[in-house]
C-alpha positions in Angstrom: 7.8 10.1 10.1 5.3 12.8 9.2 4.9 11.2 5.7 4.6 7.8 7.2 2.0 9.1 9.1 0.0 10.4 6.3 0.6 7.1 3.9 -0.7 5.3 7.3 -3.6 7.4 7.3 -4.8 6.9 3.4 -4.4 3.1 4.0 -6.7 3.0 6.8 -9.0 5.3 4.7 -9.0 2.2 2.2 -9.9 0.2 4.8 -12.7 2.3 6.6 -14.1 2.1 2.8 -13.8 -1.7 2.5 -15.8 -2.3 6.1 -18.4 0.1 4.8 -18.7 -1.6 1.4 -19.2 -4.8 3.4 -21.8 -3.4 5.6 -23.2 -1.4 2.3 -23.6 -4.3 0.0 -25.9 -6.2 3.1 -28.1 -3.0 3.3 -31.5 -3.5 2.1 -32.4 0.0 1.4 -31.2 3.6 0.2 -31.3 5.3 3.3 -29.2 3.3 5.6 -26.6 3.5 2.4 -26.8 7.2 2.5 -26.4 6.8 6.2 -23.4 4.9 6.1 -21.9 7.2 3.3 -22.6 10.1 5.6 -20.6 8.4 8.8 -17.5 7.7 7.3 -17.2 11.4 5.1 -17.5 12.3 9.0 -14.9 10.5 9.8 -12.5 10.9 7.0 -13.3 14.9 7.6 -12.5 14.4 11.6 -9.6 12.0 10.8 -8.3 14.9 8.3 -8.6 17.4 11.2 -6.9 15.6 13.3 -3.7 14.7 11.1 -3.3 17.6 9.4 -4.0 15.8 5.8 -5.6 18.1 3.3 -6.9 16.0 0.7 -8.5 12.8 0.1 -9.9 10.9 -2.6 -12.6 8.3 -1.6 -14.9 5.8 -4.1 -17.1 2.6 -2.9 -17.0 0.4 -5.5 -19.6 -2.9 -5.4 -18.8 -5.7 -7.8 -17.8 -3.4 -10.7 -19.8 -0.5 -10.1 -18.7 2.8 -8.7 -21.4 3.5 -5.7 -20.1 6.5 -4.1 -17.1 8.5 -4.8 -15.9 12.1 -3.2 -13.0 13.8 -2.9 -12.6 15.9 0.5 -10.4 18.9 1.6 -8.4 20.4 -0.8 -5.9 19.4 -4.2 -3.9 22.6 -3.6 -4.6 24.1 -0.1 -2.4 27.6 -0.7 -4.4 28.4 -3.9 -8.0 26.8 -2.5 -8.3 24.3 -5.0 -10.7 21.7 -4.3 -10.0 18.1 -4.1 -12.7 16.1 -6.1 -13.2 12.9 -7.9 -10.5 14.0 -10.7 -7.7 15.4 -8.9 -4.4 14.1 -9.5 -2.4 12.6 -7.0 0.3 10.1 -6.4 -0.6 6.7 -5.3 2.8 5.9 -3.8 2.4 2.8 -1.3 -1.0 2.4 -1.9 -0.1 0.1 -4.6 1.7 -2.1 -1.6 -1.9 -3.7 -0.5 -3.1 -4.2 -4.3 0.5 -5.9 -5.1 0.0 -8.2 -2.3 -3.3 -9.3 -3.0 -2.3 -10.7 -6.4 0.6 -12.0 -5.0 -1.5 -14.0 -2.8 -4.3 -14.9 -5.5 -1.3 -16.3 -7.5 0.0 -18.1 -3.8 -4.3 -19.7 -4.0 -4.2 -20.8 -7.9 -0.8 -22.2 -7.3 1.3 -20.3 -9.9 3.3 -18.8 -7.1 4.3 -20.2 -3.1 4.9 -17.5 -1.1 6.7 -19.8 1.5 9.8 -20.5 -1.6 12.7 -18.3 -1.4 12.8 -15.1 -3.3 15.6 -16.4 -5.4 13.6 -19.3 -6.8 11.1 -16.2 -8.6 14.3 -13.6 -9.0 17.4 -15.9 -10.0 19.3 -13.1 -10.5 19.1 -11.4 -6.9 22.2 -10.7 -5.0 23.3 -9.1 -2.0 25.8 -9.3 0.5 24.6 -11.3 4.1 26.3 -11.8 7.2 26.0 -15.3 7.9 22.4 -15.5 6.3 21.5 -17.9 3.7 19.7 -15.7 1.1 17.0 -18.7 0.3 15.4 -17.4 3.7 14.2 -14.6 2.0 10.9 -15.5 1.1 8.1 -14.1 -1.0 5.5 -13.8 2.4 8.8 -12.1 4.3 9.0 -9.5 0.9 5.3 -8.8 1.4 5.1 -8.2 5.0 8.1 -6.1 5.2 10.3 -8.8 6.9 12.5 -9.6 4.5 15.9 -8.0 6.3 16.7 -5.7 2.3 17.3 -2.1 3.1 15.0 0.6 2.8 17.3 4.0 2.9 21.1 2.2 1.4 20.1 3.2 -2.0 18.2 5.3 -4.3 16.6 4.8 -7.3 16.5 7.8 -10.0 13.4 8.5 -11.4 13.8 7.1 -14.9 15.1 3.7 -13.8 12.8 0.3 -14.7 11.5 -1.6 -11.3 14.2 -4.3 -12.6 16.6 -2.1 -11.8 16.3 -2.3 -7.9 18.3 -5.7 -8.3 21.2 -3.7 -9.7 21.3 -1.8 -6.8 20.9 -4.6 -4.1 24.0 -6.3 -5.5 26.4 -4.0 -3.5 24.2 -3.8 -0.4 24.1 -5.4 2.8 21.0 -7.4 4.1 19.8 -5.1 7.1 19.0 -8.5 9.5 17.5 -11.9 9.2 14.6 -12.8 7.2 11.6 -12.9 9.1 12.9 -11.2 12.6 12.1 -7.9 12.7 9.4 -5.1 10.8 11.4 -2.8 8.5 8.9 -0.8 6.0 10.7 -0.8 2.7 9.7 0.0 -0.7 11.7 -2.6 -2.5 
């Protein structure tokens, strides 16, 4: 839950930055830039208070230039590191949004529909249903976490290959039907 929490919190950092770009890219002058830059390191700080997150890294990029980038709080609280612009960190579920996007820029140029089952882009995915016909698992249910395939059943060690999560499905259950109910999963 606590973790949840956080990777909820660094998503709607993304997003706080992505409104700002918006409004930052229609600004006509430097100062109300600066301005906007200012109100959402206020809010990231408060929003850090609040939460108990230490660290955050943060960058406004325009077209393909970097406008503003900042890290805030710390990389390593107990030793009073400072996060900046180079600090490491893992980007975990982050990737979930980007992965999504070019799924959906591949659904637009029509190299992918994300309405086809899952089976008709992974042939080779099994696993066990009660009463479910697999070809309702979807691309669009994959991506917005309704696809009914377990989150917690299994786990995958850490030198294993992405295509390895299919190995793994084969002996598990689908957790309910395709397109019922919201289970976060990182599959």
């Amino acid at each position: 839950e606590k973790n949840m929490k956080k990777k909820r919190l660094f998503v709607l950092y993304i997003l706080i930055l992505l409104v700002a770009s918006q409004v930052w890219g229609q600004s006509k002058n430097e100062s109300s830039s600066s301005e906007i830059v200012n109100q959402y390191t206020a809010l990231i700080d408060e929003t850090m208070k609040k939460s108990g997150l230490v660290g955050v890294g943060a960058a406004l990029i325009i077209g393909d230039s970097v406008v503003w980038k900042k890290g805030l709080g710390y990389a390593d609280k107990e030793n009073n590191i400072p996060f900046t612009t180079a600090s490491m960190m893992t980007i975990g579920s982050v990737t979930k949004p980007f992965t999504a996007l070019g799924i959906m820029q591949l659904d637009e140029k029509g190299a992918l529909d994300i309405d086809q089952p899952l089976t008709k882009y992974l042939p080779q995915l099994e696993i066990k249903t009660r009463e479910t016909d697999l070809k309702e698992i979807t691309v669009r249910t994959l991506i917005n976490h309704t696809s009914g395939l377990p989150f917690d059943n299994y786990s995958i060690r850490k030198n294993d290959k992405y295509t390895d999560t299919i190995k793994y499905l084969k002996d598990e259950f689908l957790g309910y039907p395709p397109g019922t109910i919201f289970h976060y999963s990182n599959i």
